[in-house]
C-alpha positions as CSV (number, residue, x, y, z in Angstrom):
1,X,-43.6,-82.5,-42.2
2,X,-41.6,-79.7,-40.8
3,X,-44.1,-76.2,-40.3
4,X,-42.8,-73.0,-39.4
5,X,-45.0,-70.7,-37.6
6,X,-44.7,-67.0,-36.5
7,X,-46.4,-65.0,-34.0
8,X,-45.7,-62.1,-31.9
9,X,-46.4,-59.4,-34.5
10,X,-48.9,-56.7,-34.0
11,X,-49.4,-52.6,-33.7
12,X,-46.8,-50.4,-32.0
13,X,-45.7,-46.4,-31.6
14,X,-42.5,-45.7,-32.3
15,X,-40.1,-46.4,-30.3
16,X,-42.2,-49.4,-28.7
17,X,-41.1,-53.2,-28.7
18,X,-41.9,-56.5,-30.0
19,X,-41.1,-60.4,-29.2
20,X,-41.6,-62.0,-32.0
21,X,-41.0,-66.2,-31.8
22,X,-40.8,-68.9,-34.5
23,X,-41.8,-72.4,-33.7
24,X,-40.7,-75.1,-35.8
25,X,-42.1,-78.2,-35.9
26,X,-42.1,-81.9,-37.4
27,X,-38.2,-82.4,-36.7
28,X,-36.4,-83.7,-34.1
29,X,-32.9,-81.7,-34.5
30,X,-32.4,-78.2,-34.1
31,X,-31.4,-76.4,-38.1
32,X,-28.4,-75.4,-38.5
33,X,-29.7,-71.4,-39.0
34,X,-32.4,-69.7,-38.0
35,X,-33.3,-66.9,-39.9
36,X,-35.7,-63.6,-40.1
37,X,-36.7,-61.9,-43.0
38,X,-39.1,-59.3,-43.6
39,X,-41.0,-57.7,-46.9
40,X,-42.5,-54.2,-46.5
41,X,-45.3,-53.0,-49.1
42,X,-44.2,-52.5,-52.2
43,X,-40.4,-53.6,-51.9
44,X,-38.5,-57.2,-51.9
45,X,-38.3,-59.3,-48.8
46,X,-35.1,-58.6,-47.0
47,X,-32.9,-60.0,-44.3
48,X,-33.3,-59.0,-40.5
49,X,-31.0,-61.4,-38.5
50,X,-29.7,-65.1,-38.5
51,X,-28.1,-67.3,-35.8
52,X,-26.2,-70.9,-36.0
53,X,-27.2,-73.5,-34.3
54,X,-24.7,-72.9,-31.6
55,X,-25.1,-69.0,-31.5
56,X,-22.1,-69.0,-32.3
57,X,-22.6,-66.8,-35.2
58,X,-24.8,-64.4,-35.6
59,X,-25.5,-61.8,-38.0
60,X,-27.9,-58.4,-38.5
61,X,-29.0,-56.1,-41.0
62,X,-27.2,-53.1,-40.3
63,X,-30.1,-50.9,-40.0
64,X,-31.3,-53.0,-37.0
65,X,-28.1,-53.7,-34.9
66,X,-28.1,-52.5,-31.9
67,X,-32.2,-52.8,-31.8
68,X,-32.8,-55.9,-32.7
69,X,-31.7,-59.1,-31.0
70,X,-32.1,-62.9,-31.7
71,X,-31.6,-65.5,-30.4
72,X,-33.3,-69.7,-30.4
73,X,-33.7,-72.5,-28.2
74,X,-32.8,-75.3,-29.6
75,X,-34.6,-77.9,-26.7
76,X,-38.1,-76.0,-28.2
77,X,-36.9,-75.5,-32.0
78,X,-37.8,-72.4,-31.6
79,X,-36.2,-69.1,-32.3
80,X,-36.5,-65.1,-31.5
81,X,-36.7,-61.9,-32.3
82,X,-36.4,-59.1,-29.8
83,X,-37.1,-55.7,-31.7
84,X,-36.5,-52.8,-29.6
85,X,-36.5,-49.0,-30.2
86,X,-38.9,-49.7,-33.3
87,X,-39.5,-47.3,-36.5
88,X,-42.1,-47.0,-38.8
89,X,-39.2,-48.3,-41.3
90,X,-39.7,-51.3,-39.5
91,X,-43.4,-52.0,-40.8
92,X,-43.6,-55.0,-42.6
93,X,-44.1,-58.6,-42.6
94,X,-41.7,-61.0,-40.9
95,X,-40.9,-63.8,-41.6
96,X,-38.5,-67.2,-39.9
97,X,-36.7,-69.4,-42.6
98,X,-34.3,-72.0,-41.2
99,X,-32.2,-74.6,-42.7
100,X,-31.8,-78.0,-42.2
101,X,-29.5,-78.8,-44.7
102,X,-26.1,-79.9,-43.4
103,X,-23.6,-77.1,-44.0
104,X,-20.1,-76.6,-43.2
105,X,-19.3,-73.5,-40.5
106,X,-17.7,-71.5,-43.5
107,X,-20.4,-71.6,-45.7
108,X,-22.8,-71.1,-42.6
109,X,-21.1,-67.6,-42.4
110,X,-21.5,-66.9,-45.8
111,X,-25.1,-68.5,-46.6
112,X,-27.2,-66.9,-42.6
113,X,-28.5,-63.9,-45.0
114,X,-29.1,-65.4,-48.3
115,X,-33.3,-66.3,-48.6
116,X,-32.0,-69.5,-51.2
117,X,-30.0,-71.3,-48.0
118,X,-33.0,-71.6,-46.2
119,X,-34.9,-74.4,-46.4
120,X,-38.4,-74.3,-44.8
121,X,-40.2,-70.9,-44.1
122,X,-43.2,-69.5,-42.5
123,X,-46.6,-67.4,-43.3
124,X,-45.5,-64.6,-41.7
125,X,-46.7,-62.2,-39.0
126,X,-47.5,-58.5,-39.7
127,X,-45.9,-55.6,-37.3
128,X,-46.9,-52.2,-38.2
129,X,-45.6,-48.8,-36.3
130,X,-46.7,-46.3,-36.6
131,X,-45.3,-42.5,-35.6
């Protein structure tokens, strides 16, 4: 059975960083996209950033480009979120999704920030900043 689990999250200042990483486990082959969401009190669970399986492609929210990186290892099915230069607009709960569903590279593009394209996600871990 495949289990997605974050960790990394925790307390910051603003303008402090976070490693957040996503292990998956219970499959042998990497997914074809590894995604981050979050869901901050009181509003809809959003997307952060996605990459392929090859890192080929990889997209952002645009409010976090440029502060945000991600990236995955696909030897350790595992995937990661670098958040730099963070905001108290960053405060919520994050969350990995990936999919393993085979999927061409066209509608890879089109499907990295849609939540129903992903197949398997995680509990969640909490990161709160604070000003």
């Amino acid at each position: 059975q495949v289990q997605v689990v974050e960790s990394g999250g925790g307390s910051v200042q603003s303008g402090g960083s976070l490693r957040l990483t996503c292990a998956v486990s219970g499959r042998t082959f990497a997914a074809y996209i590894m995604g981050w969401f979050r869901q901050a009190p009181g509003k809809e669970r959003e997307f952060v950033a996605a990459i392929s399986w090859s890192a080929n492609h990889v997209k952002y929210l645009d409010s976090v480009k440029g502060r945000f990186t991600i990236s995955r290892d696909n030897d350790k099915n595992t995937a990661y979120l670098q958040m730099n230069s963070l905001r108290p607009e960053d405060t919520a709960v994050y969350f990995c999704a990936d999919r393993e569903r085979v999927i061409t590279t066209v509608q890879l593009v089109a499907s990295m920030s849609l939540e129903h394209e992903h197949d398997y996600w995680g509990q969640g871990t909490k990161v709160t900043v604070s000003s």
